[in-house]
C-alpha positions in Angstrom: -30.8 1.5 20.1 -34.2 0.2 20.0 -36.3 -1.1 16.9 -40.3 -1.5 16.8 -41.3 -4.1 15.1 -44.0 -2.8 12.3 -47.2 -4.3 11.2 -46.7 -7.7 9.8 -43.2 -7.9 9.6 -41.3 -10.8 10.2 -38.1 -10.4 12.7 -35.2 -11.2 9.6 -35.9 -7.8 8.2 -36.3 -6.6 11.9 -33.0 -7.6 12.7 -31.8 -6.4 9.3 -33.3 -2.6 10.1 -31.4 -3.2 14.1 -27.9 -4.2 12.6 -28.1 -1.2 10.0 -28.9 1.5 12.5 -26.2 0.2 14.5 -23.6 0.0 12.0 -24.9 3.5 10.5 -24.6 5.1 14.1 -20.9 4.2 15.1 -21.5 2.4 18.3 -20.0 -1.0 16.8 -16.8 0.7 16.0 -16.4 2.4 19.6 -16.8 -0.8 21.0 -14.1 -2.4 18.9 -11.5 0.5 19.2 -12.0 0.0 23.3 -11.2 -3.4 23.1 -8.1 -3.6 21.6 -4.8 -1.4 23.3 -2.2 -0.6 21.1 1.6 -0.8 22.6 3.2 2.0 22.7 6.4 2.2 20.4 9.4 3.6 22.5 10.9 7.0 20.9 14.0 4.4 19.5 11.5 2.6 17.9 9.8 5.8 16.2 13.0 7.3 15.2 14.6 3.8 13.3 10.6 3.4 11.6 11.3 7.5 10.1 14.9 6.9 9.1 14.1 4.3 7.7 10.5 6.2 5.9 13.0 9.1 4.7 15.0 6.5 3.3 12.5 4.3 1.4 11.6 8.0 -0.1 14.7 9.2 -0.9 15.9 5.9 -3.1 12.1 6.4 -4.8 12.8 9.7 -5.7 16.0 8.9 -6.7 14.8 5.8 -9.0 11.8 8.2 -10.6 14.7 10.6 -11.4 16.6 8.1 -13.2 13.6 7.0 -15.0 13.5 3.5 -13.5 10.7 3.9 -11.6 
């Protein structure tokens, strides 16, 4: 990324134009996203977090049908 500084302008809104390209052009996000490694969940541990999704919808559904939801 590079910023030229135009004709008498001070290097507060030079910074300001530098941080908005940045953010504007993804970079800052990339960077963030390679820092950080998510652990992998083990297949045990996706199954109990979707039985226990289907079952948090189920008792929902089951409420809104009984009008108490």
């Amino acid at each position: 990324m590079k910023v030229e500084r135009k004709q008498r302008e001070n290097t507060s809104s030079m910074l300001r134009r530098f941080t908005k390209k940045v953010k504007r052009s993804g970079i800052l996000l990339d960077v963030k996203k390679s820092q950080t490694r998510e652990k992998e969940q083990s297949r045990t541990e996706r199954r109990k977090k979707a039985l226990e999704r289907n079952r948090r919808r189920k008792e929902k559904t089951r409420l809104k049908k009984q009008g108490r939801a």
